[in-house]
Backbone as CSV, one residue per row, in Angstrom:
resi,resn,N_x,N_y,N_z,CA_x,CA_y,CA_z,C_x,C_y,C_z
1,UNK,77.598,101.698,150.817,77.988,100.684,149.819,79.148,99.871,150.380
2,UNK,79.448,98.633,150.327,80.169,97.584,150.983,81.281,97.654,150.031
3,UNK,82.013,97.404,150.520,83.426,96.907,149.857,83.585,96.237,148.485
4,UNK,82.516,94.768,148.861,81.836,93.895,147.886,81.698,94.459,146.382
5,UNK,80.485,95.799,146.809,79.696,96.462,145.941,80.585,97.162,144.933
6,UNK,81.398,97.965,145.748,82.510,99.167,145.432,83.803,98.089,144.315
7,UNK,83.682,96.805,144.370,84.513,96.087,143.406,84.171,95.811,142.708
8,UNK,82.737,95.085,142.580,82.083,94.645,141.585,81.721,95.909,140.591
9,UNK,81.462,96.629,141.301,81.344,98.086,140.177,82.674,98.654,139.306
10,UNK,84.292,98.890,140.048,85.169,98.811,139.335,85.572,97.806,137.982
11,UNK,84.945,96.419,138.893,85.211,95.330,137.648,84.297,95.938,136.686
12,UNK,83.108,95.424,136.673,82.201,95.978,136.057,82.024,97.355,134.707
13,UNK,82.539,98.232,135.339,83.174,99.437,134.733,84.319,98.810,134.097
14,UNK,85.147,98.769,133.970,86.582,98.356,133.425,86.295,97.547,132.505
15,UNK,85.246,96.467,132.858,84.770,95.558,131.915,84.297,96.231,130.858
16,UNK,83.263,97.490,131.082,82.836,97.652,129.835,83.446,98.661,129.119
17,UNK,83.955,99.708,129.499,85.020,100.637,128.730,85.717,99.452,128.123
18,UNK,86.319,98.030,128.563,87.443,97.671,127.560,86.847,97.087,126.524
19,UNK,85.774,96.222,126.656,84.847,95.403,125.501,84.153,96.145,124.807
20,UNK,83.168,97.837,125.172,82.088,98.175,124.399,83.182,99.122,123.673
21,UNK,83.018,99.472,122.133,83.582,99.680,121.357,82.666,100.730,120.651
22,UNK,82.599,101.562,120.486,81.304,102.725,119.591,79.549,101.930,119.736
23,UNK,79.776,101.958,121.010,78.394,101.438,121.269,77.985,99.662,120.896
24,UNK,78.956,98.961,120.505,78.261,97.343,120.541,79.574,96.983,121.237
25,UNK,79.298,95.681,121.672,80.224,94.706,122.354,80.841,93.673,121.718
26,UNK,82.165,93.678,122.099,82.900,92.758,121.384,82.810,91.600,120.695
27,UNK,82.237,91.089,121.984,81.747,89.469,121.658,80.349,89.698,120.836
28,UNK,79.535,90.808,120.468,78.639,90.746,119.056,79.590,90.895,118.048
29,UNK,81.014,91.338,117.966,80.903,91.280,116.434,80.855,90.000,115.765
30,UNK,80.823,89.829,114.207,80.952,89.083,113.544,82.112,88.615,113.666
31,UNK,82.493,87.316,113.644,83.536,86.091,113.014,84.767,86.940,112.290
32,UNK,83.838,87.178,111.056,84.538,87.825,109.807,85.262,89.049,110.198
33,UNK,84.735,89.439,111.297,85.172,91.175,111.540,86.209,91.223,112.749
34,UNK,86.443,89.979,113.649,86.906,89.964,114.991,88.446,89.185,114.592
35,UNK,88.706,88.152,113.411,89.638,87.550,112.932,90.690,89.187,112.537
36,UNK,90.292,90.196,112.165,91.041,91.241,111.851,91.651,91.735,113.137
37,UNK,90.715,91.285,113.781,91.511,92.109,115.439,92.660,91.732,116.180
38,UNK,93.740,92.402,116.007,95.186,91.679,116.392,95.489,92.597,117.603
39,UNK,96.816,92.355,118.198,97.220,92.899,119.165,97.898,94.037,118.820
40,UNK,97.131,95.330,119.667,97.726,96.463,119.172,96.801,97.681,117.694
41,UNK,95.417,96.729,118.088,94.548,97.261,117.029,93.316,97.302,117.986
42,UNK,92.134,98.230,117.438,90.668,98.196,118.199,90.242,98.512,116.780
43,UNK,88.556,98.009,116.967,87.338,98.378,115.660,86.679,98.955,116.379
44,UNK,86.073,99.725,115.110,85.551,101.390,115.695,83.783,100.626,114.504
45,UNK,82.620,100.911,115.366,81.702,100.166,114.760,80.853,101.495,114.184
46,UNK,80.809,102.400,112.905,80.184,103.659,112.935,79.718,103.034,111.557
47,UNK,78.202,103.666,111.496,77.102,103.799,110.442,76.906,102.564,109.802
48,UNK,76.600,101.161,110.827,76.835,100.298,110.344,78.156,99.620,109.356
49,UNK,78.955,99.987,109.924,80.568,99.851,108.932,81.634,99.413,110.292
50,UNK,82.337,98.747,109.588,83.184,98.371,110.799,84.835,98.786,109.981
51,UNK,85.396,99.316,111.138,86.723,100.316,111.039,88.140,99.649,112.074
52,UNK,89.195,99.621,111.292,90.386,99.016,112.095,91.632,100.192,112.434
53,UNK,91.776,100.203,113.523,92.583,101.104,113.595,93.775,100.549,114.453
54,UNK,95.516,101.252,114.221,96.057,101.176,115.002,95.886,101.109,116.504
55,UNK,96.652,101.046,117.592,96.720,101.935,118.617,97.711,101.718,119.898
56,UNK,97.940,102.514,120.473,99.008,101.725,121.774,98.402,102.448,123.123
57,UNK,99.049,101.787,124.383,98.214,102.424,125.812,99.273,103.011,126.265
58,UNK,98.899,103.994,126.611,99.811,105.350,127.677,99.307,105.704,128.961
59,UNK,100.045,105.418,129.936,99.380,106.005,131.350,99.472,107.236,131.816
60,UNK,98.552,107.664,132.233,97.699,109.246,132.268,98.836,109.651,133.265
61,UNK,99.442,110.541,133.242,100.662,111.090,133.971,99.962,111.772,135.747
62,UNK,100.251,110.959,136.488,99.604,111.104,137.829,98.871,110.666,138.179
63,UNK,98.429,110.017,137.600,97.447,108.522,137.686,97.756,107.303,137.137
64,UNK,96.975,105.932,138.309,97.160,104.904,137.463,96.114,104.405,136.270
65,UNK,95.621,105.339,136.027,94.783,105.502,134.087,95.718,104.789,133.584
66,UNK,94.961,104.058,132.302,95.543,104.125,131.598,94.554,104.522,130.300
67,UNK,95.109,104.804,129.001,94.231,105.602,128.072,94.547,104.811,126.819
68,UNK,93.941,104.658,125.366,94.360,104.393,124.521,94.065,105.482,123.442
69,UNK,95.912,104.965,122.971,95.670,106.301,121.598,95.939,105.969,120.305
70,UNK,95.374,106.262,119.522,95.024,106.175,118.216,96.062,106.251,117.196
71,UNK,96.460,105.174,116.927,97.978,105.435,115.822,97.997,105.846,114.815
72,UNK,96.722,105.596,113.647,95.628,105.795,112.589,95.382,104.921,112.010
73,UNK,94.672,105.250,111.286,93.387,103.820,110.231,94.483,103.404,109.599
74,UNK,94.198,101.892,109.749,94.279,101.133,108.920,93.462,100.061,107.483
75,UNK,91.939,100.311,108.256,91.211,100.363,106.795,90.123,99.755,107.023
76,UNK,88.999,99.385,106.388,87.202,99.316,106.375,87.460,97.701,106.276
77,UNK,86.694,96.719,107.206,86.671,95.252,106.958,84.714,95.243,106.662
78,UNK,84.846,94.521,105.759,83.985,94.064,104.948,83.698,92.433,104.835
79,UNK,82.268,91.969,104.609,82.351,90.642,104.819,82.814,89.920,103.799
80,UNK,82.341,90.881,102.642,82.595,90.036,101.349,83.955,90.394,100.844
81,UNK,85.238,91.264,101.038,86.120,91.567,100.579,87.228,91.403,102.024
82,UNK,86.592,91.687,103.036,87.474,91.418,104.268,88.540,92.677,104.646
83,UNK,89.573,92.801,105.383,89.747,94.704,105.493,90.461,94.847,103.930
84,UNK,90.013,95.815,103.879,90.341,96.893,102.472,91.251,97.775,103.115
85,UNK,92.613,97.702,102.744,93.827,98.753,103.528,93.264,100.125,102.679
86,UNK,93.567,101.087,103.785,93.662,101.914,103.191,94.367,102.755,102.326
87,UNK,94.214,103.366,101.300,95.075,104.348,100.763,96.012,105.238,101.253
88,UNK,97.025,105.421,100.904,97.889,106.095,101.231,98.169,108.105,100.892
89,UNK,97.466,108.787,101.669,97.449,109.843,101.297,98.225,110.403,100.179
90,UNK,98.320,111.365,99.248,98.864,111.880,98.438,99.588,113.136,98.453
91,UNK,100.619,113.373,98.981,100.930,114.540,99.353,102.213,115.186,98.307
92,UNK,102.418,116.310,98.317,103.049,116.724,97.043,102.952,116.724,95.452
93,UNK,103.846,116.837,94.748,103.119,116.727,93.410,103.270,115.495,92.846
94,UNK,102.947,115.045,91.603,102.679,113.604,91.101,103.644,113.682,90.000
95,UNK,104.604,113.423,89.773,105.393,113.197,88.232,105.737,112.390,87.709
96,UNK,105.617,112.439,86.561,105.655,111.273,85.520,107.075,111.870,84.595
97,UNK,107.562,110.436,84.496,108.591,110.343,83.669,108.940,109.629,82.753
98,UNK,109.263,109.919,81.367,109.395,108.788,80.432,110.364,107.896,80.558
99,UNK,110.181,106.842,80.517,111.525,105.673,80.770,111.840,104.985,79.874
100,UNK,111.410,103.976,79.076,111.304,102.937,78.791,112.329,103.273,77.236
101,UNK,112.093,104.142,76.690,112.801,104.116,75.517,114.043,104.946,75.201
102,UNK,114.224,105.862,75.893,115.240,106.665,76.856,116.462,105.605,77.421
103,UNK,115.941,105.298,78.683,116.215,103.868,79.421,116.568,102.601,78.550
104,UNK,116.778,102.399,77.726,116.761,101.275,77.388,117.672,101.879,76.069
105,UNK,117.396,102.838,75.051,118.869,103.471,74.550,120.110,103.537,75.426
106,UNK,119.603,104.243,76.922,121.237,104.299,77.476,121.708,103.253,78.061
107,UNK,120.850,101.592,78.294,121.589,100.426,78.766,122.293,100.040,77.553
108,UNK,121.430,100.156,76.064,122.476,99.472,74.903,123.621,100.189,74.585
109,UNK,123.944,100.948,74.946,124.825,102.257,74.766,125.836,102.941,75.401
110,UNK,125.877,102.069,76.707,126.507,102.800,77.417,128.414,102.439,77.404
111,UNK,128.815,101.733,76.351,130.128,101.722,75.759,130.237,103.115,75.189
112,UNK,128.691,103.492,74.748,129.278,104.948,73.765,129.245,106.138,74.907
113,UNK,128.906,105.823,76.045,129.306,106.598,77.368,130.040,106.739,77.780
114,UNK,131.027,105.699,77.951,132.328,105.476,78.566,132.955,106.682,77.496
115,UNK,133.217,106.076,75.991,133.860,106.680,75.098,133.538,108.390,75.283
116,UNK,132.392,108.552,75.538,132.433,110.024,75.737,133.287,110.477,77.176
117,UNK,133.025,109.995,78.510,133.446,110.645,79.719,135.004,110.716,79.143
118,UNK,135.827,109.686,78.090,137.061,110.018,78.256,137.422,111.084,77.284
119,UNK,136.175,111.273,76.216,136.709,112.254,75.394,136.106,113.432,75.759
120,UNK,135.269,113.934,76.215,134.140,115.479,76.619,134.435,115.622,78.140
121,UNK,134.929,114.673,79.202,135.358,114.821,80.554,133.935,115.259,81.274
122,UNK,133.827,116.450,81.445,132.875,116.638,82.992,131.789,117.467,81.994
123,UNK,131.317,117.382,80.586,130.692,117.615,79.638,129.980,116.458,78.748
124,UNK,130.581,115.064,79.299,129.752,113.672,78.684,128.397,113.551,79.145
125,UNK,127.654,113.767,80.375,126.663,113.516,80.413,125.747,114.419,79.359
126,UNK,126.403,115.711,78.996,125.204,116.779,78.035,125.625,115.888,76.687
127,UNK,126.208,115.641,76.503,126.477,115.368,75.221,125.868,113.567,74.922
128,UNK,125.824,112.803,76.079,125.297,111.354,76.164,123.578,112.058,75.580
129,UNK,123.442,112.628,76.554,121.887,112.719,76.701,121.512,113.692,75.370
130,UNK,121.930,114.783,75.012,121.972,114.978,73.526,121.726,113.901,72.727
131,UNK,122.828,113.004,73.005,122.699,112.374,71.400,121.202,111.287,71.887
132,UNK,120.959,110.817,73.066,120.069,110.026,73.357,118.457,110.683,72.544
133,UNK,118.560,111.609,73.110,116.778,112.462,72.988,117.290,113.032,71.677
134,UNK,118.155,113.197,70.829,118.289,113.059,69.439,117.742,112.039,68.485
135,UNK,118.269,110.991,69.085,118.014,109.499,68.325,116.670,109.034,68.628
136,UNK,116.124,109.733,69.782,114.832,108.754,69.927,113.678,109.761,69.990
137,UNK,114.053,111.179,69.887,112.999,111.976,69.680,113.369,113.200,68.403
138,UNK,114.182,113.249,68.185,114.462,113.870,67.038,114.982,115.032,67.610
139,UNK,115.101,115.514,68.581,115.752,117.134,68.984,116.063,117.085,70.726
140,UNK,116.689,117.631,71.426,116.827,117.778,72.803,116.885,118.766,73.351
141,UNK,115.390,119.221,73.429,115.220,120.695,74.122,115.347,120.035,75.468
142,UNK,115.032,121.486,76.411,115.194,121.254,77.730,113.656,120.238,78.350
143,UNK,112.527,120.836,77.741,111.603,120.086,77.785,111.092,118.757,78.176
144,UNK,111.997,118.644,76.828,111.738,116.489,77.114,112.775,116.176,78.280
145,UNK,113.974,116.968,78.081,115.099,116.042,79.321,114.477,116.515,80.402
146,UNK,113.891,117.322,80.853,112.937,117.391,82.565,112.107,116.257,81.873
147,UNK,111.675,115.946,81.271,110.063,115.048,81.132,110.616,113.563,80.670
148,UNK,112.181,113.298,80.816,112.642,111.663,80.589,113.673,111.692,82.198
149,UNK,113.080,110.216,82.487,114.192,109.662,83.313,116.041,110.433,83.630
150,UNK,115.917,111.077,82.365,117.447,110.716,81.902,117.944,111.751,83.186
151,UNK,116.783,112.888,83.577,117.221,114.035,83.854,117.343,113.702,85.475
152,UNK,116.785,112.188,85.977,117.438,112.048,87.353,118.871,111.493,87.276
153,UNK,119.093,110.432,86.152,120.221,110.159,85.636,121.817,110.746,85.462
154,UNK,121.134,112.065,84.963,121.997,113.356,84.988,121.259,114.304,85.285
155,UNK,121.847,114.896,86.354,120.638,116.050,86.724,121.755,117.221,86.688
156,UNK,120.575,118.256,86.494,121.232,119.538,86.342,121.650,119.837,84.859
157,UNK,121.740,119.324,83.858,121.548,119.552,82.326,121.046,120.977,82.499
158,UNK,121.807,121.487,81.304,120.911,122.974,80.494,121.215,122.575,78.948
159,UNK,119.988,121.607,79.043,119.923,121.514,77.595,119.419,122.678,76.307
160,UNK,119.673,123.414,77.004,118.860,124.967,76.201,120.424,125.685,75.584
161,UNK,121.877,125.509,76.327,122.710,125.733,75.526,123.314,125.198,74.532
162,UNK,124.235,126.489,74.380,124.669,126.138,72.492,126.122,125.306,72.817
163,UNK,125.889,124.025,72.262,127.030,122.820,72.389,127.886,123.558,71.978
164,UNK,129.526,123.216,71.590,130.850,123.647,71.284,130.647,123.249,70.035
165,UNK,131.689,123.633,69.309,131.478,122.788,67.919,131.868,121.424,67.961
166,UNK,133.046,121.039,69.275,133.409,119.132,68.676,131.964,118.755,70.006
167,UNK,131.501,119.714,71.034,130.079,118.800,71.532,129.129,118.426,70.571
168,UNK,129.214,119.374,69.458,128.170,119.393,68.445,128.382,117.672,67.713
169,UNK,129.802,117.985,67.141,130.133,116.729,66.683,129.918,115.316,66.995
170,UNK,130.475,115.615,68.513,130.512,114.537,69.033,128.508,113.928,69.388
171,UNK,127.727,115.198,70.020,126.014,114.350,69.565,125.749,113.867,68.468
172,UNK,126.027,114.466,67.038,125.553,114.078,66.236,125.885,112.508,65.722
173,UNK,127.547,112.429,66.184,127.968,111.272,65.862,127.149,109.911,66.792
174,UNK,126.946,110.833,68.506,126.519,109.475,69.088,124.815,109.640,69.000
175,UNK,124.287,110.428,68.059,123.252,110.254,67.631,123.007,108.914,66.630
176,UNK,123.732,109.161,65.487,124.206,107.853,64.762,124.521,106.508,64.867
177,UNK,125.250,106.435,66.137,125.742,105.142,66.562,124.395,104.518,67.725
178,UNK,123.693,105.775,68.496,122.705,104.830,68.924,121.754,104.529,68.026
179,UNK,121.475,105.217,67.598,120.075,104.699,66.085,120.473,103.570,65.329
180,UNK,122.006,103.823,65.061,122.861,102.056,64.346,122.371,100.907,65.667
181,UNK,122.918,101.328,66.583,122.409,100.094,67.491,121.116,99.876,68.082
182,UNK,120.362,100.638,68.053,118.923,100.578,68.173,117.972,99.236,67.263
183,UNK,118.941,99.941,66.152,118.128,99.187,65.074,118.746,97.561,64.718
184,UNK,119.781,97.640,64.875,120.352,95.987,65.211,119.925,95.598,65.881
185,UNK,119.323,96.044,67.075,119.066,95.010,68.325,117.485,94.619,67.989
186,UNK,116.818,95.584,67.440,115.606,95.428,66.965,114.660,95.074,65.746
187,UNK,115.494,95.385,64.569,115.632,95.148,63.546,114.364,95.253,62.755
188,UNK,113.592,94.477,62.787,112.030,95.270,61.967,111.421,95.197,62.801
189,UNK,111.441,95.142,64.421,110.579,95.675,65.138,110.364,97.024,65.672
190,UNK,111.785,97.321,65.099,112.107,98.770,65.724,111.032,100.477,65.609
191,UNK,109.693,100.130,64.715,109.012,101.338,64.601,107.955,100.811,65.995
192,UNK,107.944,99.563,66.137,106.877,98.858,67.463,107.613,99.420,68.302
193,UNK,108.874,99.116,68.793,109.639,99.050,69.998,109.539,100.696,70.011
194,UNK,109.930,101.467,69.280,110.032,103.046,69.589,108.922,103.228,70.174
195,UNK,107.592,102.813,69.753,106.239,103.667,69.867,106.092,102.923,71.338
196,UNK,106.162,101.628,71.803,105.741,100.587,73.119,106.436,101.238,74.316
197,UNK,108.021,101.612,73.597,108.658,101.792,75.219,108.496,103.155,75.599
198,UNK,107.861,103.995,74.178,108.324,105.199,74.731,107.184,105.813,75.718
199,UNK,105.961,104.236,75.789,104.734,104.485,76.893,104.845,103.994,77.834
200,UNK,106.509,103.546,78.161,106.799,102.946,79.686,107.343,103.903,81.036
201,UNK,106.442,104.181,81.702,106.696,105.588,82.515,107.259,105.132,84.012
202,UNK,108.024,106.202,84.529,108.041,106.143,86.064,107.578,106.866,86.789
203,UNK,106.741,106.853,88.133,106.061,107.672,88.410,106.386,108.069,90.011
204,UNK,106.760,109.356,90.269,106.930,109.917,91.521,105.588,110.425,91.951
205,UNK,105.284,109.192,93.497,104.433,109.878,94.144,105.016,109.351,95.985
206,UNK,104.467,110.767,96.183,105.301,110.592,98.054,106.480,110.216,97.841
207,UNK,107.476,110.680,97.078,108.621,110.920,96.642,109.425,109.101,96.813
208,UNK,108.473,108.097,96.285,108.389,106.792,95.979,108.920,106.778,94.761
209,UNK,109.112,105.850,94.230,109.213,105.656,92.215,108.441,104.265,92.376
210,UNK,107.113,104.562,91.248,106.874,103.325,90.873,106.786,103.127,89.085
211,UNK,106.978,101.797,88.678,106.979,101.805,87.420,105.623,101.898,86.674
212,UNK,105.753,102.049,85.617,103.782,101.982,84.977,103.616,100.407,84.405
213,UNK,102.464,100.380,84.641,102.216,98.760,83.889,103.285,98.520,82.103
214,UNK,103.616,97.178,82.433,104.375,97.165,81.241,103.644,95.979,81.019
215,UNK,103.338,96.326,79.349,102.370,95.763,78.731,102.949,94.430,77.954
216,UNK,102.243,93.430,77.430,102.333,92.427,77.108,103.349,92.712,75.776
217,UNK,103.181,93.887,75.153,103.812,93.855,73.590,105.556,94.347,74.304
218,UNK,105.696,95.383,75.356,107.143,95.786,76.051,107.330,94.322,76.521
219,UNK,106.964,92.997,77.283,107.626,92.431,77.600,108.276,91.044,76.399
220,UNK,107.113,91.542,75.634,107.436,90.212,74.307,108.403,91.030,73.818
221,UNK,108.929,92.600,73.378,109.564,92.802,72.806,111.173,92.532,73.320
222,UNK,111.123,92.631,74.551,112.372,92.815,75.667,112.887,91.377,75.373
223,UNK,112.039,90.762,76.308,111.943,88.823,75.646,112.460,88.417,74.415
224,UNK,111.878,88.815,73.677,112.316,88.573,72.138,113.909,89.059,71.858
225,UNK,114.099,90.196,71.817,115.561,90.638,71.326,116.639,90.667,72.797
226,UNK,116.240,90.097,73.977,117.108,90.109,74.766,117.844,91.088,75.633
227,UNK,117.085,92.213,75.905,117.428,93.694,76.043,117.751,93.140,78.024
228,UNK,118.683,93.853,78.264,118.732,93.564,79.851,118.960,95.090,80.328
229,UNK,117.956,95.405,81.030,117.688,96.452,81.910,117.991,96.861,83.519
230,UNK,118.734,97.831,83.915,119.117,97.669,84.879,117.932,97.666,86.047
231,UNK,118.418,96.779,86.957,117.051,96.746,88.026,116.423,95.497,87.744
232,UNK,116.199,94.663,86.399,114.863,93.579,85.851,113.955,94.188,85.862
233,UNK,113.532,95.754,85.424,112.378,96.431,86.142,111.431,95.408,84.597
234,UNK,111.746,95.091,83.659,110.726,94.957,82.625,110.175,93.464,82.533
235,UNK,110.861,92.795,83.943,110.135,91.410,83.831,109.263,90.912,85.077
C-alpha cells in the first residue's frame, strides 16, 4: 500500500468516526435537527428520535487519540416542538410549605415583632409565631409550624411547650392585634383572603424553593388592598 493509499484511508477514517453519528451522517440530518447543534454538543440518532447531548474532547493519555465524552443529555429535538430540555432529576424529598397567609400576617405585623424581641428577648420568635398560627389557624401545635414557612423563618421552635404565663399573655394579646390588623387591611374580603392565601405554597425540590402558582383571586386580592411582600414574590 503506497503512502498515497495509507492517507487517504486515515482521512477517510477520521472523516467518518467524526460525521457518522449512531449510524446516519451528519449532513442527512434534518434542517430542524442540525440548527440545535452547537459547539460542544453531538446528536445521538436512536429509534428514529433524535437526542442532544453535552460533551467535551480528552486526549487518550499516551496517545495522540483523541476521544469524546459525554457531559449528559440535554434533551429530545422534535420537528414540531424543536429540543424539549430535559427534566431535571428529582432527588431527595419534595416539601411543601404553607406561605401565603402565614407570610403575609408576618409582613403586616412585623411592628408587633419588634415589640416582642424587646419585650420576650431570645423567646420572641415562639411567641411571634404563636400568636401568628393562632390568628390564622386557630391553635399552634407543632404540626402546622413544621408545615408553614414560618418554621424556616424561625427554625428550631418547640411549639409543643407550655408558654410562661406573661408568653401566654403576651400570644394571646398578639393574637388579637394580628386578627385587628388582618381585618383592616382586608376588611370584607377577609373570609376570601384567609381561604386564597392560605393555598399559596412553597415548594422544596433539589433543595431549590419554588413558589406555587398564584392565582388570579391572590393577585387581585394583594392588588386591591396593597399588601407588599417581601421578595414581590405575589406579582
Amino acid at each position: 500500500m503506497s503512502c498515497y493509499d495509507i492517507m487517504y484511508y486515515i482521512i477517510c477514517n477520521t472523516l467518518y468516526r467524526y460525521y457518522v453519528i449512531g449510524g446516519i451522517c451528519l449532513a442527512d440530518y434534518p434542517d430542524w435537527v442540525l440548527k440545535h447543534k452547537k459547539k460542544g454538543t453531538y446528536i445521538n440518532y436512536t429509534n428514529g428520535k433524535y437526542y442532544l447531548y453535552a460533551a467535551h474532547s480528552e486526549r487518550v493519555p499516551g496517545t495522540k487519540k483523541v476521544r469524546r465524552v459525554s457531559d449528559g443529555y440535554i434533551g429530545r429535538i422534535t420537528k414540531e416542538d424543536g429540543l424539549i430540555l430535559a427534566r431535571d432529576k428529582v432527588s431527595g424529598d419534595i416539601i411543601v410549605f404553607e406561605y401565603g397567609l402565614s407570610m403575609t400576617a408576618f409582613a403586616l405585623c412585623k411592628n408587633i415583632y419588634s415589640a416582642f424581641r424587646r419585650e420576650f428577648k431570645g423567646n420572641a420568635g415562639f411567641v411571634m409565631v404563636s400568636s401568628i398560627l393562632l390568628a390564622v389557624h386557630g391553635h399552634c401545635r407543632q404540626e402546622l409550624y413544621e408545615q408553614s414557612y414560618l418554621s424556616l423563618e424561625f427554625p428550631s421552635l418547640d411549639m409543643g411547650k407550655a408558654p410562661t404565663d406573661k408568653q401566654k399573655t403576651g400570644i394571646e394579646r398578639g393574637c388579637r392585634m394580628i386578627l385587628d390588623i388582618l381585618k383592616k387591611t382586608f376588611g370584607d374580603d377577609m373570609e376570601a383572603a384567609s381561604w386564597h392565601l392560605a393555598h399559596v405554597y412553597k415548594v422544596k425540590v433539589n433543595n431549590r424553593f419554588y413558589m406555587s402558582k398564584i392565582s388570579h383571586a391572590v393577585r387581585g386580592l394583594i392588588q386591591k388592598h396593597g399588601i407588599d411582600v417581601e421578595e414581590s414574590l405575589w406579582l
